[in-house]
PDB file of N, CA, C and O in Angstrom, chain B, residues numbered from 101:
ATOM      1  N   UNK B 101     -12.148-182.646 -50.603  1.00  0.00           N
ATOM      2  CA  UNK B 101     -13.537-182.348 -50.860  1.00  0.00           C
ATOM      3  C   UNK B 101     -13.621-181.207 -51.881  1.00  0.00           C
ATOM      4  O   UNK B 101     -13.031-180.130 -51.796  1.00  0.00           O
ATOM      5  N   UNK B 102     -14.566-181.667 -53.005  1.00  0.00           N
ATOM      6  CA  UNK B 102     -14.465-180.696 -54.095  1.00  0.00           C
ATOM      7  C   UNK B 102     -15.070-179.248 -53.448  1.00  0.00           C
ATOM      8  O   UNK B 102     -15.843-179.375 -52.499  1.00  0.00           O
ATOM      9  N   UNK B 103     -14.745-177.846 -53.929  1.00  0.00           N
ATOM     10  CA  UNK B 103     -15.606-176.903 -53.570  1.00  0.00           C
ATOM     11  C   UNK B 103     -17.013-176.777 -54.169  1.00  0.00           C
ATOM     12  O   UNK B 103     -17.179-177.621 -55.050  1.00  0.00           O
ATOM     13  N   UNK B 104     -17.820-176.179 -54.017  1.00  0.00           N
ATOM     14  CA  UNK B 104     -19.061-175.879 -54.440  1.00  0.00           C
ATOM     15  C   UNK B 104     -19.621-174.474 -54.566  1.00  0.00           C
ATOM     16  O   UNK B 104     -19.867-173.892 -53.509  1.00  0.00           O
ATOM     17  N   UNK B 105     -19.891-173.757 -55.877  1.00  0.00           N
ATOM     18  CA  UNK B 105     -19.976-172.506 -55.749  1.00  0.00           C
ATOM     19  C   UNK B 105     -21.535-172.358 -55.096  1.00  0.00           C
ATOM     20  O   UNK B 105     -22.505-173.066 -55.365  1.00  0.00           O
ATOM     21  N   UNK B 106     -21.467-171.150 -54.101  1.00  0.00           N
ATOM     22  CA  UNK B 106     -22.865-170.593 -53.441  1.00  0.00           C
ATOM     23  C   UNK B 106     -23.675-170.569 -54.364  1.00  0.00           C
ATOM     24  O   UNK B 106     -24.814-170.581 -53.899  1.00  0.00           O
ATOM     25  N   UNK B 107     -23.662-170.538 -55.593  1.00  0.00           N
ATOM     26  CA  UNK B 107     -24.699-170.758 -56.542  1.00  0.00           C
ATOM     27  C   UNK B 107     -25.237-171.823 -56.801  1.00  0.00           C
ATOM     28  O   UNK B 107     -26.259-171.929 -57.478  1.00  0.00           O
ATOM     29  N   UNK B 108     -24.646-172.695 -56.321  1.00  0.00           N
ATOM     30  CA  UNK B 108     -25.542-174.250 -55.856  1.00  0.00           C
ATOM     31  C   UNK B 108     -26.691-174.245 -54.630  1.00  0.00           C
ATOM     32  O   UNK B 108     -27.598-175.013 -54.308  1.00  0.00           O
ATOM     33  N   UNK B 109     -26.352-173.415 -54.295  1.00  0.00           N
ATOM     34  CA  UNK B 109     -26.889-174.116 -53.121  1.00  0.00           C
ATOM     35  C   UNK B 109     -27.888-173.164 -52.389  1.00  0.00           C
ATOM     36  O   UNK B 109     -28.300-173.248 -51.232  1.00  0.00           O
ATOM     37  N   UNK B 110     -28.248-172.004 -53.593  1.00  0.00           N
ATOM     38  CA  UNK B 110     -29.518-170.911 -53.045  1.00  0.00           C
ATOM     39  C   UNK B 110     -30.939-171.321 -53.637  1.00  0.00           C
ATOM     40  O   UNK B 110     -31.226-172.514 -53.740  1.00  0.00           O
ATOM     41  N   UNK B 111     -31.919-170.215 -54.066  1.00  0.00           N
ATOM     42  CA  UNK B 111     -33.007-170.337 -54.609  1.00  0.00           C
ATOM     43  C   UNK B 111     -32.759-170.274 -56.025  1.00  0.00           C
ATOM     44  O   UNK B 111     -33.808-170.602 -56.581  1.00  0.00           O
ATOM     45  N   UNK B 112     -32.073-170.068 -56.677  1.00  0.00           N
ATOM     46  CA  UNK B 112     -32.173-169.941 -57.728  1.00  0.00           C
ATOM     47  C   UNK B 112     -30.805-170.505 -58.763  1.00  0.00           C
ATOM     48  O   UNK B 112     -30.165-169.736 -59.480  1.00  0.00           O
ATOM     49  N   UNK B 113     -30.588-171.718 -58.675  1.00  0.00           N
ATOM     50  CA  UNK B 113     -29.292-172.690 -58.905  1.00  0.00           C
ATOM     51  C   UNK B 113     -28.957-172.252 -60.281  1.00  0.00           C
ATOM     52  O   UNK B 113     -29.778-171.743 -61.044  1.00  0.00           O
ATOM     53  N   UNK B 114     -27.840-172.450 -60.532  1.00  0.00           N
ATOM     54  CA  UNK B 114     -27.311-172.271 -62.131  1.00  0.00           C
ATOM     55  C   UNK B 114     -28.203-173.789 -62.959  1.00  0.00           C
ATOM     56  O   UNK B 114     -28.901-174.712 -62.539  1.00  0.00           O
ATOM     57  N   UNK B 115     -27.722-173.387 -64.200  1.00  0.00           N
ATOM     58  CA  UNK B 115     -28.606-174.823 -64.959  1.00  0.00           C
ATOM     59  C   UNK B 115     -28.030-176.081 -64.881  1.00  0.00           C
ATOM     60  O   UNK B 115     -28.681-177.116 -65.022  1.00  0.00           O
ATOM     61  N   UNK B 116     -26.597-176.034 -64.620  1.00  0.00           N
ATOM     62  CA  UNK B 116     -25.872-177.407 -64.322  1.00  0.00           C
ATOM     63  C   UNK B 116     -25.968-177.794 -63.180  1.00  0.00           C
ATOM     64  O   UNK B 116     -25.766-178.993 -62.990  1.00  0.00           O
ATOM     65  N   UNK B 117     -26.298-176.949 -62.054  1.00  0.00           N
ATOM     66  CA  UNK B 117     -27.381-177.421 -60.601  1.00  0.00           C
ATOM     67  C   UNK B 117     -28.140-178.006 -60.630  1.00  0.00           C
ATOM     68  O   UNK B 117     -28.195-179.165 -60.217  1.00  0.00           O
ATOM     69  N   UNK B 118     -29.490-176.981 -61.450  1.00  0.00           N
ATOM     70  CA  UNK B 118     -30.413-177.869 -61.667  1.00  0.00           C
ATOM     71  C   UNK B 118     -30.847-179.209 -62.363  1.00  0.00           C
ATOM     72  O   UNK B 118     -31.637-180.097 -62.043  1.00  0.00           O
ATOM     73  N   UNK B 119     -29.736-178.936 -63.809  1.00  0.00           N
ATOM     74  CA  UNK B 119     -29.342-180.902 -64.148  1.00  0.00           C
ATOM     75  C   UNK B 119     -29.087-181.506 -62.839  1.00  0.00           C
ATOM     76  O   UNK B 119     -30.000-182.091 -62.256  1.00  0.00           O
ATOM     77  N   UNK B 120     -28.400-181.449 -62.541  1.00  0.00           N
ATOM     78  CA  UNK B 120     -27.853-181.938 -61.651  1.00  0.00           C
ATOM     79  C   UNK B 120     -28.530-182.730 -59.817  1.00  0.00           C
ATOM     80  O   UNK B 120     -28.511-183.756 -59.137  1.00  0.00           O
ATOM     81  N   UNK B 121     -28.920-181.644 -59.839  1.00  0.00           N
ATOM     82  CA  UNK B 121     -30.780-181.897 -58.770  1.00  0.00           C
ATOM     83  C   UNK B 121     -31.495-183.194 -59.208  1.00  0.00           C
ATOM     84  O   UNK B 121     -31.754-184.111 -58.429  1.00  0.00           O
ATOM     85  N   UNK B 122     -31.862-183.187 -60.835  1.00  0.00           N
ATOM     86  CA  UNK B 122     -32.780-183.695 -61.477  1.00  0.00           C
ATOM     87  C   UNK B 122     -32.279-185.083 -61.908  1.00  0.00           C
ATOM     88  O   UNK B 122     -33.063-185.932 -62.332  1.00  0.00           O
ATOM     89  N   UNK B 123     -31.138-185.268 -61.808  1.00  0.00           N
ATOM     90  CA  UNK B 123     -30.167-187.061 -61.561  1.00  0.00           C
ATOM     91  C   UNK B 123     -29.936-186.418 -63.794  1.00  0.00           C
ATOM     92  O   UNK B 123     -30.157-187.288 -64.636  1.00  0.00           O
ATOM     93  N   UNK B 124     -29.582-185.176 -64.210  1.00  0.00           N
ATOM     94  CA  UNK B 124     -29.374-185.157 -65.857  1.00  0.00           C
ATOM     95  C   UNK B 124     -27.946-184.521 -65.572  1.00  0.00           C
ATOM     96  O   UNK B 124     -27.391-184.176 -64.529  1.00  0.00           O
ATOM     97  N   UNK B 125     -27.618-184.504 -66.735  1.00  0.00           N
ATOM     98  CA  UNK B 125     -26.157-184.101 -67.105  1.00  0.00           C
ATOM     99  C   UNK B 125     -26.795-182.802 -68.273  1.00  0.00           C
ATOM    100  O   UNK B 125     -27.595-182.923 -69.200  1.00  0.00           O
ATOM    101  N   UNK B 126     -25.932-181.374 -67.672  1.00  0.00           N
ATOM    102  CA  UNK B 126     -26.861-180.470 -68.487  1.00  0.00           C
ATOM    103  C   UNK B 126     -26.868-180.534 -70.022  1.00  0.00           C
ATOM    104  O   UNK B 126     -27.510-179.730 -70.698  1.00  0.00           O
ATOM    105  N   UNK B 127     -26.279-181.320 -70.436  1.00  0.00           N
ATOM    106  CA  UNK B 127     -26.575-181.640 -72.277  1.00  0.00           C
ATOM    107  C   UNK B 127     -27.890-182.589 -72.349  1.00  0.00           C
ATOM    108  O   UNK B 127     -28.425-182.507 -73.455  1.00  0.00           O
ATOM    109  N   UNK B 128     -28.538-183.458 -71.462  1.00  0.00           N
ATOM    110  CA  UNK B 128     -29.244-183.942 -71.507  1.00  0.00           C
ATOM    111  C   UNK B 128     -30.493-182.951 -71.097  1.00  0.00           C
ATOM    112  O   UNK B 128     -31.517-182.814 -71.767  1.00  0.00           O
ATOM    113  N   UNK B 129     -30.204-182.309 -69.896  1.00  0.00           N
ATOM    114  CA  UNK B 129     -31.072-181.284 -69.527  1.00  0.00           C
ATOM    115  C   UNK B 129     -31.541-180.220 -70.239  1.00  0.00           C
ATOM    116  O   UNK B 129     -32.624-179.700 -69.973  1.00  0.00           O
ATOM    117  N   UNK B 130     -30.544-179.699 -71.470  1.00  0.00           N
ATOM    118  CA  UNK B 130     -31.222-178.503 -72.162  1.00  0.00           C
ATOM    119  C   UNK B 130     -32.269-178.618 -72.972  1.00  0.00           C
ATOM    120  O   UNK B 130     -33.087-177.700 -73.045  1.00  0.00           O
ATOM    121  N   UNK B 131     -32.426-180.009 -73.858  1.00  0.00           N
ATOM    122  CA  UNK B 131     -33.687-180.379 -74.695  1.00  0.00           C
ATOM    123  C   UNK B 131     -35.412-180.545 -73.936  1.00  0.00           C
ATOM    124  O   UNK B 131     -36.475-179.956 -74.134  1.00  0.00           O
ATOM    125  N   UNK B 132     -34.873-181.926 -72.795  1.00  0.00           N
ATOM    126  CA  UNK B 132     -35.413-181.844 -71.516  1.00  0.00           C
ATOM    127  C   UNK B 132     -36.583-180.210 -71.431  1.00  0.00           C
ATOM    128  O   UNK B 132     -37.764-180.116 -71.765  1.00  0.00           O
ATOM    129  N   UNK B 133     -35.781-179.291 -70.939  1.00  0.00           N
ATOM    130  CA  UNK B 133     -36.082-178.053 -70.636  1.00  0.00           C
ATOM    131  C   UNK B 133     -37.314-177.198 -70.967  1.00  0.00           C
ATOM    132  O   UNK B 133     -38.275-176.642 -70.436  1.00  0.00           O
ATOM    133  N   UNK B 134     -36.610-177.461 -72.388  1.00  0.00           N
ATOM    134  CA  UNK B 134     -37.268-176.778 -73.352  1.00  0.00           C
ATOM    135  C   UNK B 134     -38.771-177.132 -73.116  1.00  0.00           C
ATOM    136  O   UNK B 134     -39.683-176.428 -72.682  1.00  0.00           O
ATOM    137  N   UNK B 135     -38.752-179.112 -73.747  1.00  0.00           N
ATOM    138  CA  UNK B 135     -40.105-179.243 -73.778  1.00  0.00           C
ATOM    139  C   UNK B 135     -41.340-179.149 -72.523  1.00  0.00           C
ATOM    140  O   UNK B 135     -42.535-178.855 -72.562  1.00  0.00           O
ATOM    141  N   UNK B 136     -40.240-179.627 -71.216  1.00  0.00           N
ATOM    142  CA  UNK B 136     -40.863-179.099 -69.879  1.00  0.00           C
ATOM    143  C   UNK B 136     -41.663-177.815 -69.797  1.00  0.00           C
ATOM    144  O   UNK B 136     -42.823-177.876 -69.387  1.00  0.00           O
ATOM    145  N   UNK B 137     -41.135-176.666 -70.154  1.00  0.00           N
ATOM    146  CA  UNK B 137     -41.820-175.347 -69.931  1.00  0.00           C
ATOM    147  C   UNK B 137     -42.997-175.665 -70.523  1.00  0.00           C
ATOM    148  O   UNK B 137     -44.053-175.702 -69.893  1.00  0.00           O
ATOM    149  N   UNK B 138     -42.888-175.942 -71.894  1.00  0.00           N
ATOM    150  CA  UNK B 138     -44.567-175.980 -72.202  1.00  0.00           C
ATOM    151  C   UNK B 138     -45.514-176.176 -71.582  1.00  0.00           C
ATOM    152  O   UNK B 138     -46.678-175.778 -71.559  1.00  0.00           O
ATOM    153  N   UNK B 139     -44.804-176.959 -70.971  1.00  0.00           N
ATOM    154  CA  UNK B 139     -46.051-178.038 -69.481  1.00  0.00           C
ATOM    155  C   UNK B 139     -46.058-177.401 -68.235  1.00  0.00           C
ATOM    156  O   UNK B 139     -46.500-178.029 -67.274  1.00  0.00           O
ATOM    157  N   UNK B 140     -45.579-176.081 -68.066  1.00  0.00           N
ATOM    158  CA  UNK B 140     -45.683-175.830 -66.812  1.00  0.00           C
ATOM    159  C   UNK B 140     -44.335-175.637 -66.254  1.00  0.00           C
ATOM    160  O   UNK B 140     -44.508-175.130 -65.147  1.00  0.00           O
ATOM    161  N   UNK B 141     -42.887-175.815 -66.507  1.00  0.00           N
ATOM    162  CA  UNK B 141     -41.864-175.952 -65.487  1.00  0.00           C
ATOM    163  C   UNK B 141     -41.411-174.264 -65.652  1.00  0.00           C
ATOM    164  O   UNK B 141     -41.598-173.562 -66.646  1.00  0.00           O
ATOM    165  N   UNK B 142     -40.869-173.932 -64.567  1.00  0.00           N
ATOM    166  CA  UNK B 142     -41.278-172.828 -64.360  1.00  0.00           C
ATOM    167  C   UNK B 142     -39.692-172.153 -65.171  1.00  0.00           C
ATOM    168  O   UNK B 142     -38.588-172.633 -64.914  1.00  0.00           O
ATOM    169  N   UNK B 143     -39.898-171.019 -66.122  1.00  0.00           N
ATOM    170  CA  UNK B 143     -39.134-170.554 -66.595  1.00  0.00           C
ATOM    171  C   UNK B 143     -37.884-170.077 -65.903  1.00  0.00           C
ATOM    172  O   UNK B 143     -38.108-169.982 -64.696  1.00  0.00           O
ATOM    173  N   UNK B 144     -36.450-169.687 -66.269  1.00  0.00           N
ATOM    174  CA  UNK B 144     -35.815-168.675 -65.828  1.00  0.00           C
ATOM    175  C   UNK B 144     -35.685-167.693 -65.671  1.00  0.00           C
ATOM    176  O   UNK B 144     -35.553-166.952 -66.645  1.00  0.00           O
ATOM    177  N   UNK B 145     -35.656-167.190 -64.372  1.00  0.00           N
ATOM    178  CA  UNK B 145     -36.116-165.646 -63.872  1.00  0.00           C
ATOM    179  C   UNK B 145     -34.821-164.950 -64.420  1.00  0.00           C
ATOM    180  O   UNK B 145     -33.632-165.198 -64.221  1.00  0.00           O
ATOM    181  N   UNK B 146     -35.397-164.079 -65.112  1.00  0.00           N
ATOM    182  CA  UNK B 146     -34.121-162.989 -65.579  1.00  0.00           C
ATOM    183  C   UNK B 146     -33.879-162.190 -64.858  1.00  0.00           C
ATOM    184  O   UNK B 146     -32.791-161.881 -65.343  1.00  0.00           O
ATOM    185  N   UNK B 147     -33.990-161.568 -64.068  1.00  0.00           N
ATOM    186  CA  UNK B 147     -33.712-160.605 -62.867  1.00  0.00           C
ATOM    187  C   UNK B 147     -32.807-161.559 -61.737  1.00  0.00           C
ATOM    188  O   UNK B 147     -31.757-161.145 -61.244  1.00  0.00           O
ATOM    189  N   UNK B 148     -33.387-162.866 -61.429  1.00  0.00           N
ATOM    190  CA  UNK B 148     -32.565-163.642 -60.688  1.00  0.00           C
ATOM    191  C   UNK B 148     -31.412-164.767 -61.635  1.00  0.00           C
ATOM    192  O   UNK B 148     -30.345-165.232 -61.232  1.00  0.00           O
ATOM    193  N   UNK B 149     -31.820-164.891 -62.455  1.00  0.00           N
ATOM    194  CA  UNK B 149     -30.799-165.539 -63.467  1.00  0.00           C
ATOM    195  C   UNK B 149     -30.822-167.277 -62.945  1.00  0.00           C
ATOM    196  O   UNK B 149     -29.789-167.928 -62.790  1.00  0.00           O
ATOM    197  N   UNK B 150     -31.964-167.724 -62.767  1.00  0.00           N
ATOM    198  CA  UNK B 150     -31.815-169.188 -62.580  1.00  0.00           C
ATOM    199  C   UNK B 150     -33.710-169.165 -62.624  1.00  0.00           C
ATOM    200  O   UNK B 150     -34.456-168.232 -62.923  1.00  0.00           O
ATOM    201  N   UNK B 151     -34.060-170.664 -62.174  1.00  0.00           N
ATOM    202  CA  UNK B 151     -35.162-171.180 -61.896  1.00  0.00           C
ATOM    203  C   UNK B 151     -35.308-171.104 -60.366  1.00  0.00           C
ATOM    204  O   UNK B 151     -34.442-171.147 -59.492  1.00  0.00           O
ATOM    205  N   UNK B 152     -36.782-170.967 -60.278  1.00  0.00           N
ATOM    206  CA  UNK B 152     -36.843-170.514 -58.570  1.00  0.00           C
ATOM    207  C   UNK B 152     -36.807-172.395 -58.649  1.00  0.00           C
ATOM    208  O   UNK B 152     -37.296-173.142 -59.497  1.00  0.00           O
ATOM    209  N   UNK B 153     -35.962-172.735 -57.301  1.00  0.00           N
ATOM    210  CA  UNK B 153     -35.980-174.366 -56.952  1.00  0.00           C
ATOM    211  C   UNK B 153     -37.091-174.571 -56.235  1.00  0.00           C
ATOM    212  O   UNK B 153     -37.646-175.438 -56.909  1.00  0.00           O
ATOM    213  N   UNK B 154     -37.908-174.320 -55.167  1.00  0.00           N
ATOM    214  CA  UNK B 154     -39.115-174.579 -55.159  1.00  0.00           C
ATOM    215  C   UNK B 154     -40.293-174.489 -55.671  1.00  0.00           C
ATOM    216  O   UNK B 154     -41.193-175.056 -55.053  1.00  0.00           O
ATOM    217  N   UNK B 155     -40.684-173.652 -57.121  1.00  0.00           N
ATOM    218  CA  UNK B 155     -41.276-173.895 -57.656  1.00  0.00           C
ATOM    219  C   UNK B 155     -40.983-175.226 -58.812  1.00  0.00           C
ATOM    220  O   UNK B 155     -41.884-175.947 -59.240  1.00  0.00           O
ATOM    221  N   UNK B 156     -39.931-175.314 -59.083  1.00  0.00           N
ATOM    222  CA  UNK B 156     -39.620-176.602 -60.019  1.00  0.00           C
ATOM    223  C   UNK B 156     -39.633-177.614 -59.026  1.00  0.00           C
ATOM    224  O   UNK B 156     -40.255-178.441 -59.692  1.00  0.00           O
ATOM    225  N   UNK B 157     -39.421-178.207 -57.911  1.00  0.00           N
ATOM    226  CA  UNK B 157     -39.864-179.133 -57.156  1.00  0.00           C
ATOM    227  C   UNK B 157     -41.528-179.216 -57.398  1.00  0.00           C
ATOM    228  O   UNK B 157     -42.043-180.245 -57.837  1.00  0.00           O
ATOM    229  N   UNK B 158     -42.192-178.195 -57.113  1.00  0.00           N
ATOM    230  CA  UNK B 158     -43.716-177.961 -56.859  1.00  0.00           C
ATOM    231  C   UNK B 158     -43.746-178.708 -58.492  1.00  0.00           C
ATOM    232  O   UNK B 158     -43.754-179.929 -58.646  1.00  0.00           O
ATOM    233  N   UNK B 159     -43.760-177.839 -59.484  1.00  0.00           N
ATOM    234  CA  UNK B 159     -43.830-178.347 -60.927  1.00  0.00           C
ATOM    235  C   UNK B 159     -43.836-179.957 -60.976  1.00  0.00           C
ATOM    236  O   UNK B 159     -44.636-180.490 -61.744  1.00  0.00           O
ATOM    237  N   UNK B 160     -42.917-180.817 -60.135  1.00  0.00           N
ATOM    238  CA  UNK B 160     -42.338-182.131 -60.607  1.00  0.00           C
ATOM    239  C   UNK B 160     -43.634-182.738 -59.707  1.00  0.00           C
ATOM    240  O   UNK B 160     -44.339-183.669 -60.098  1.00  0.00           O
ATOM    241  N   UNK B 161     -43.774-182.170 -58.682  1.00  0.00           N
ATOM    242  CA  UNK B 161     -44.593-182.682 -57.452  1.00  0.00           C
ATOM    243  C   UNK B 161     -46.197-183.175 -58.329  1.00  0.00           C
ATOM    244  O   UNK B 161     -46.628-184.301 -58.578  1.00  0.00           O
ATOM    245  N   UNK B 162     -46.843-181.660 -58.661  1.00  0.00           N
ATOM    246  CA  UNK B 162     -47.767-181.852 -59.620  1.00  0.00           C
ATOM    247  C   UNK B 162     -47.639-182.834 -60.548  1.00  0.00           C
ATOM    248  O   UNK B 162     -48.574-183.630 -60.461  1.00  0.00           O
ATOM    249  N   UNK B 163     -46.789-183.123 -61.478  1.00  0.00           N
ATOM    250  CA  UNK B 163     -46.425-183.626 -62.395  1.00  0.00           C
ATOM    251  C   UNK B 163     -46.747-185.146 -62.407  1.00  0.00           C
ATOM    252  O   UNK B 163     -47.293-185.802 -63.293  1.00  0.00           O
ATOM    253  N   UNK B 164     -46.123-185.659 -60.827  1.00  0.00           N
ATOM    254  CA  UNK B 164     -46.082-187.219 -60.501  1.00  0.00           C
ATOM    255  C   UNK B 164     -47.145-187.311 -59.440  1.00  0.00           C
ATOM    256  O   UNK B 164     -46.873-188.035 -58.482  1.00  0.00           O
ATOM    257  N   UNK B 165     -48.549-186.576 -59.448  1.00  0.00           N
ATOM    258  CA  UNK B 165     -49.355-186.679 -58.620  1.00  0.00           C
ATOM    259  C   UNK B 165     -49.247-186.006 -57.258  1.00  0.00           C
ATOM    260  O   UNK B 165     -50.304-185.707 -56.702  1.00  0.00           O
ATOM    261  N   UNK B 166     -48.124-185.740 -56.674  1.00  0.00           N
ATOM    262  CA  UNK B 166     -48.063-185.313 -55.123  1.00  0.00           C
ATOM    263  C   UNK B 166     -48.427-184.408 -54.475  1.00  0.00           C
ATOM    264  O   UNK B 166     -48.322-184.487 -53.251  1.00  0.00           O
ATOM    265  N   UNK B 167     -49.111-182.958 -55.238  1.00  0.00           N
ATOM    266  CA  UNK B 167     -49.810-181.922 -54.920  1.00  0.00           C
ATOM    267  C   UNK B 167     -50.896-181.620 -55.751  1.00  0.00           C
ATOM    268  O   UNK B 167     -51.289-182.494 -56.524  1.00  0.00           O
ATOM    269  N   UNK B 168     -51.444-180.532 -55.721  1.00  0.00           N
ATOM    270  CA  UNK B 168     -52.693-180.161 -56.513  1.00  0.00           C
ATOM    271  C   UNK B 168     -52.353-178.498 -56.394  1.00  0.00           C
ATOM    272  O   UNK B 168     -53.192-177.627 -56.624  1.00  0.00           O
ATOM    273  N   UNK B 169     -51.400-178.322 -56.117  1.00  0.00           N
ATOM    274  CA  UNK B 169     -51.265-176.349 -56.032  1.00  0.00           C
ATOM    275  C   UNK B 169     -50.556-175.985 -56.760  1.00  0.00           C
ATOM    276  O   UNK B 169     -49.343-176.178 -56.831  1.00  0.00           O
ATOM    277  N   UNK B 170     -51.562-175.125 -57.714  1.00  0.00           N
ATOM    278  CA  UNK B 170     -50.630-174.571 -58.833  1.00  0.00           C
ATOM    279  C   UNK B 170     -49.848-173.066 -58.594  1.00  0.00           C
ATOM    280  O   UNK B 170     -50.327-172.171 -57.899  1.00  0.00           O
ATOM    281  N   UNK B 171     -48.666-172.987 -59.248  1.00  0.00           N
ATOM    282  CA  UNK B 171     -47.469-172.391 -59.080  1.00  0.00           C
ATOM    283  C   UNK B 171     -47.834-171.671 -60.257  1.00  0.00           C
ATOM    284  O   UNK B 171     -48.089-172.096 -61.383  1.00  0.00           O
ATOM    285  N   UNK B 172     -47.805-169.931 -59.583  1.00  0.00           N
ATOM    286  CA  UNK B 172     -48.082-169.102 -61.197  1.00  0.00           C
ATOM    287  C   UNK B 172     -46.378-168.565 -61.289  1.00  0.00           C
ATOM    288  O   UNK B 172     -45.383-168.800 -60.603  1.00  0.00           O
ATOM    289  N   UNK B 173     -46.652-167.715 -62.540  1.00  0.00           N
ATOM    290  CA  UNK B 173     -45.162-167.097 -62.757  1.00  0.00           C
ATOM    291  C   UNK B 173     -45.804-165.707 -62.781  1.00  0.00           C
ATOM    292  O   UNK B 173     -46.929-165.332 -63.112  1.00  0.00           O
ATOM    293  N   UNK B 174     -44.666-165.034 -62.299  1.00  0.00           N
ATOM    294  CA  UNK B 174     -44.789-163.347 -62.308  1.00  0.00           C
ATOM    295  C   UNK B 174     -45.155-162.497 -63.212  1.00  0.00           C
ATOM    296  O   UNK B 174     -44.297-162.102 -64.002  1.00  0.00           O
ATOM    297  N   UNK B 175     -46.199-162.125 -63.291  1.00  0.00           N
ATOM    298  CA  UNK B 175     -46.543-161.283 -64.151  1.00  0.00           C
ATOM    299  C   UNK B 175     -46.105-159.910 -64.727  1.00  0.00           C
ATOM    300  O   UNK B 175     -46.379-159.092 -65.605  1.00  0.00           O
ATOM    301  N   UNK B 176     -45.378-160.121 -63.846  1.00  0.00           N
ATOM    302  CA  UNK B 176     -44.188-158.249 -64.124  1.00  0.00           C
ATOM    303  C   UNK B 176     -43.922-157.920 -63.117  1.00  0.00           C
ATOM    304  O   UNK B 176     -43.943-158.433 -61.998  1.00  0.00           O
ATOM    305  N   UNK B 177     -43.456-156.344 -63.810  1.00  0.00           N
ATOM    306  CA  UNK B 177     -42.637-155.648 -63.119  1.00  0.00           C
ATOM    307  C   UNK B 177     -44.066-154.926 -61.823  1.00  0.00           C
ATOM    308  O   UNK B 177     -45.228-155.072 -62.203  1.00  0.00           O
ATOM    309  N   UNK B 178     -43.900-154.427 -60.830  1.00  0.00           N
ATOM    310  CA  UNK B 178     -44.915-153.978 -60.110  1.00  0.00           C
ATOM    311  C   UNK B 178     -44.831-152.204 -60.189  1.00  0.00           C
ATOM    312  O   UNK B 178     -43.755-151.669 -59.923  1.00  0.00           O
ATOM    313  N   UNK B 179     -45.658-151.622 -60.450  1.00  0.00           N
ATOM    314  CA  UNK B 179     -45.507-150.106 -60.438  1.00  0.00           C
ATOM    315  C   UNK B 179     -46.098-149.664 -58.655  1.00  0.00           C
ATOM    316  O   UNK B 179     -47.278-149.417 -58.408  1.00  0.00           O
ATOM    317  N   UNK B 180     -45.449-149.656 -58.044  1.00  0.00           N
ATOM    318  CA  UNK B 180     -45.824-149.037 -56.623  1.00  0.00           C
ATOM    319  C   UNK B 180     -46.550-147.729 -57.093  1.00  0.00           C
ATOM    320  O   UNK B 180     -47.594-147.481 -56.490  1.00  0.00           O
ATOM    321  N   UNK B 181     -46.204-146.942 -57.973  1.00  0.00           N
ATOM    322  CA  UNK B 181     -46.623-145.589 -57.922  1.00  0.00           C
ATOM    323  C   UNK B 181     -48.354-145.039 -58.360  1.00  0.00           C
ATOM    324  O   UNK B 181     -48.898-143.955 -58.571  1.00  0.00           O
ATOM    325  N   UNK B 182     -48.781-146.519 -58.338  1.00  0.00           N
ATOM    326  CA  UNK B 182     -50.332-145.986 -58.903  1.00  0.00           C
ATOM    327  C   UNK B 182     -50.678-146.758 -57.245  1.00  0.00           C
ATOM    328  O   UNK B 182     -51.687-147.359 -57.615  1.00  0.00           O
ATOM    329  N   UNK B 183     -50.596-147.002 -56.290  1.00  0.00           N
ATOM    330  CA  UNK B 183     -51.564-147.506 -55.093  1.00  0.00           C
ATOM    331  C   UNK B 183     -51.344-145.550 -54.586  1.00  0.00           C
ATOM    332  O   UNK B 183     -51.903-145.106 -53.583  1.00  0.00           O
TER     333      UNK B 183
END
C-alpha cells in the first residue's frame, strides 16, 4: 500500500491533491485553476499554503446547482488591538 503524505488528507491539500480530488492530473489542473478563480473558486491561502477543501467543494456545489450559499474569502489580517 502506497504511503500518503498528511498533506492529503487535511483542510488544506497540496495542488496535486486537489487535481487529484477533482478526477485532473495537476498539468491539466493548473490552466483549469486559473480560469476557475475568476468564477469564484476559492484562492490559495498563503498563510495555510493550499485551498481550504470545503470551500472548493461549496464552490463546485454552487457551480452544478446544489447550494445557494455563498463562500466569501478573507479579507485580512485581523487587528485585535482596536476592539
Amino acid at each position: 500500500m502506497p504511503r500518503t503524505s498528511p498533506r492529503n488528507h487535511g483542510l488544506f491539500p497540496c495542488k496535486a491533491e486537489v487535481a487529484r480530488r477533482l478526477s485532473q492530473t495537476p498539468t491539466e489542473w493548473k490552466p483549469k485553476a486559473k480560469i476557475l478563480e475568476r468564477h469564484g473558486l476559492p484562492r490559495i491561502d498563503p498563510l495555510m499554503g493550499g485551498r481550504y477543501w470545503p470551500a472548493v467543494q461549496a464552490y463546485f456545489d454552487r457551480r452544478y446547482g446544489l447550494s445557494t450559499v455563498e463562500v466569501i474569502a478573507p479579507d485580512g489580517t485581523e487587528n485585535l488591538d482596536v476592539l
